[in-house]
C-alpha positions in Angstrom: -3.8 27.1 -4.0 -2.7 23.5 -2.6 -5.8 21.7 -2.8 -4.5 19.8 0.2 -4.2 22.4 2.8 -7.0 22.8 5.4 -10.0 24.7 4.6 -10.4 27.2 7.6 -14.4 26.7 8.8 -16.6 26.3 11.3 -15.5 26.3 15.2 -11.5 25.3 15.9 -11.3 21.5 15.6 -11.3 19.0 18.8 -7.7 17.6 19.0 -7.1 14.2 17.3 -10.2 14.6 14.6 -8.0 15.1 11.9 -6.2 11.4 12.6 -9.7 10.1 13.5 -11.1 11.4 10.2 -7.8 9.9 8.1 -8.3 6.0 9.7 -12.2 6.3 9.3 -11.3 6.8 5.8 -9.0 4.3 5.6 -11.6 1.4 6.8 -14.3 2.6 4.7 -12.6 3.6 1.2 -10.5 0.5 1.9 -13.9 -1.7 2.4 -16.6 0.3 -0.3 -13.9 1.5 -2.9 -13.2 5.7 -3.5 -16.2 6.2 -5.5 -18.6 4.2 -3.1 -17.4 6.1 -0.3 -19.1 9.6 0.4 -18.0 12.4 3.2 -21.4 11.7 5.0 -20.2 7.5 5.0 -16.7 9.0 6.4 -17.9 10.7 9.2 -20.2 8.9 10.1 -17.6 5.9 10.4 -16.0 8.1 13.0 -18.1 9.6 14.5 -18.2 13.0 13.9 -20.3 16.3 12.4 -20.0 16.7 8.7 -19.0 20.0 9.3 -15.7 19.1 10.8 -14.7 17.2 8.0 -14.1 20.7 6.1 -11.9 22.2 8.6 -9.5 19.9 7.6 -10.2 18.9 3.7 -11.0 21.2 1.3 -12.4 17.9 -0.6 -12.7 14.3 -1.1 -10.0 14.0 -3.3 -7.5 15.8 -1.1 -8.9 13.6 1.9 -8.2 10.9 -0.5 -4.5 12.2 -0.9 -4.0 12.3 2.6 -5.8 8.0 3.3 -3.0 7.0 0.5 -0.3 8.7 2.4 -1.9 6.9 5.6 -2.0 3.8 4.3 1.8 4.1 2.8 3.5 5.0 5.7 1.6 1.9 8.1 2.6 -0.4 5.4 6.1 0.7 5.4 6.3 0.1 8.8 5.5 -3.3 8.4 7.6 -4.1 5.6 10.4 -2.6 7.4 10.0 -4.8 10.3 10.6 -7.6 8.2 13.0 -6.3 5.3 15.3 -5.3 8.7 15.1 -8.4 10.5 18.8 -8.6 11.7 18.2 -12.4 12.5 17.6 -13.7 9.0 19.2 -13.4 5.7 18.1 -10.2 2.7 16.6 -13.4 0.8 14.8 -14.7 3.5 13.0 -11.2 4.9 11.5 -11.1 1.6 10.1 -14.5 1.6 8.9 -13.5 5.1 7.4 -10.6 4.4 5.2 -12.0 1.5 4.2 -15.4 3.5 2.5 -13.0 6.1 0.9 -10.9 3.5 -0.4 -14.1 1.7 -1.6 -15.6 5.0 -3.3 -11.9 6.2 -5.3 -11.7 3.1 -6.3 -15.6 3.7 -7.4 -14.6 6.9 -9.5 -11.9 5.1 -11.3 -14.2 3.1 -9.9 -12.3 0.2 -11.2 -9.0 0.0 -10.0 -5.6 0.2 -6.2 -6.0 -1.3 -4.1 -3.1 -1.4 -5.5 0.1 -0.9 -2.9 1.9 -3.2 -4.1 -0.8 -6.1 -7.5 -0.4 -5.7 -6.9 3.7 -5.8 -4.4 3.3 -9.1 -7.3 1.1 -10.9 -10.6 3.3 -9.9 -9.1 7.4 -9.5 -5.6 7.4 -10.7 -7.1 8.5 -14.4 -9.0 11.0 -12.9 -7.1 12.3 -10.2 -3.5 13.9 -10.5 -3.7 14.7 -6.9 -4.3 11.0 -6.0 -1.6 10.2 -9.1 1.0 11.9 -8.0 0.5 10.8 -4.1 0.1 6.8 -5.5 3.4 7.5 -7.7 5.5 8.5 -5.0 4.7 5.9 -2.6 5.1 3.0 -4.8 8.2 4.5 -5.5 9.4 4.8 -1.7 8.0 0.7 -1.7 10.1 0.0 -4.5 13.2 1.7 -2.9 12.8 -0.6 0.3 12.8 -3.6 -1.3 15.6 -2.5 -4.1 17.8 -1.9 -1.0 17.4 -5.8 0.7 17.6 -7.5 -2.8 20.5 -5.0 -3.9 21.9 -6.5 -0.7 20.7 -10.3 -0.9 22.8 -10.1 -4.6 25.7 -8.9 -2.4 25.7 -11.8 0.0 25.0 -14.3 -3.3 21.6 -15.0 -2.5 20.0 -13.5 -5.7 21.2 -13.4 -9.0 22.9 -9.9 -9.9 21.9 -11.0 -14.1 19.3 -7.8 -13.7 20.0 -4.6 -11.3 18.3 -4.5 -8.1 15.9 -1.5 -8.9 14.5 -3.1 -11.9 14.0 -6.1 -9.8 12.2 -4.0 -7.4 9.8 -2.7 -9.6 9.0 -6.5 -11.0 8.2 -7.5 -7.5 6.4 -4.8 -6.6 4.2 -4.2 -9.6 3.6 -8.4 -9.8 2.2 -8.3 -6.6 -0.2 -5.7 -6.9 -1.6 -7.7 -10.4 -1.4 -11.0 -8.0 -3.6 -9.0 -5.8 -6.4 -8.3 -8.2 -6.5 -11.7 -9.1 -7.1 -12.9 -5.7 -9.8 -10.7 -5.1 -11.4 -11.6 -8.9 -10.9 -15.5 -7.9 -11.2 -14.9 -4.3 -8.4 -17.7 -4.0 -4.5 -17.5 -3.3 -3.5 -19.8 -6.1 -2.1 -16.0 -8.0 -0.1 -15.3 -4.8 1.2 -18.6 -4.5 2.0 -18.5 -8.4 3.5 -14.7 -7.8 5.5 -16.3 -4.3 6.6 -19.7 -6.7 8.3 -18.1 -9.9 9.6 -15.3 -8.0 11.3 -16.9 -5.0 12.0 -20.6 -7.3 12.9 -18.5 -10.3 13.8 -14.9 -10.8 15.3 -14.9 -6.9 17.1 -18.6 -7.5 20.4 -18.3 -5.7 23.4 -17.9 -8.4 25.4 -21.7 -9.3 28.8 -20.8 -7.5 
């Protein structure tokens, strides 16, 4: 049986819980961490009977599942807005995108970091539900941002010396350890380091 398809209890669900449910659990898991987070917290946080949590979810870790996907697909969104900017160069959406990640987690005193991070360092061993949902949407991260540098080495703005999906998963996979240190030091000096040797150094534009 998928372990993520809805249990079938209880009276037929009010329209919109399901979404309701899935943000509540964004906030809180994102805020307390998976294992300080119970079902009671949950729906509480939106404001809604226990019970109804189980028409939906068969479980916490298949709620879990369906938070990650949540999270992925908003913060897709948002890099796409930037990696798609038609009014500045492949080179320059990247550097974009990062300065307003670095300057929303200085606003956020920083806490939290990425939600897919904190999931891979605290479940990920003990999950393959949660594994398998964290693998595929680092990999559809990594694919975003393989196709602007694959094209910022086109135009000459980065260095083609290593292919664009290795790059990809370099960036992708520094970030996340830049973001564990910047909770750990509650500081931005590892994003700024992440943001100096990345865009002064492995992204340096090519001597013509």
């Amino acid at each position: 049986m998928d372990s993520r398809s809805p249990a079938k209890r209880g009276p037929k669900p009010k329209p919109g819980t399901r979404e309701k449910l899935i943000q509540a659990g964004v906030q809180t898991i994102h805020a307390s961490g998976y294992g300080g987070t119970s079902v009671q917290s949950i729906v509480e946080a939106a404001d809604i009977p226990k019970g109804s949590f189980y028409n939906f979810f068969q479980s916490k870790e298949a709620f879990a599942a369906e938070v990650i996907d949540a999270y992925s697909n908003r913060g897709q969104e948002r890099l796409r807005s930037f990696l798609l900017n038609p009014d500045a160069t492949p080179r320059e959406r990247l550097e974009a995108y990062f300065d307003d990640r670095i300057e929303a987690f200085r606003t956020s005193q920083y806490v939290r970091g990425c939600l897919m991070g904190n999931f891979s360092a605290e479940a990920a061993d003990q999950s393959a539900l949660i594994r398998d949902g964290l693998t595929k949407h680092f990999g559809a991260w990594c694919e975003l941002l393989e196709t602007c540098i694959a094209e910022a080495q086109s135009q000459r703005e980065i260095s083609g010396q290593f292919p664009a999906s290795l790059l990809a998963k370099f960036l992708l996979n520094s970030w996340e350890g830049a973001l564990l240190r910047m909770r750990a030091e509650k500081s931005d000096a590892p994003l700024l380091d992440f943001k100096e040797i990345v865009f002064k150094k492995l992204f340096e534009r090519p001597v013509s």
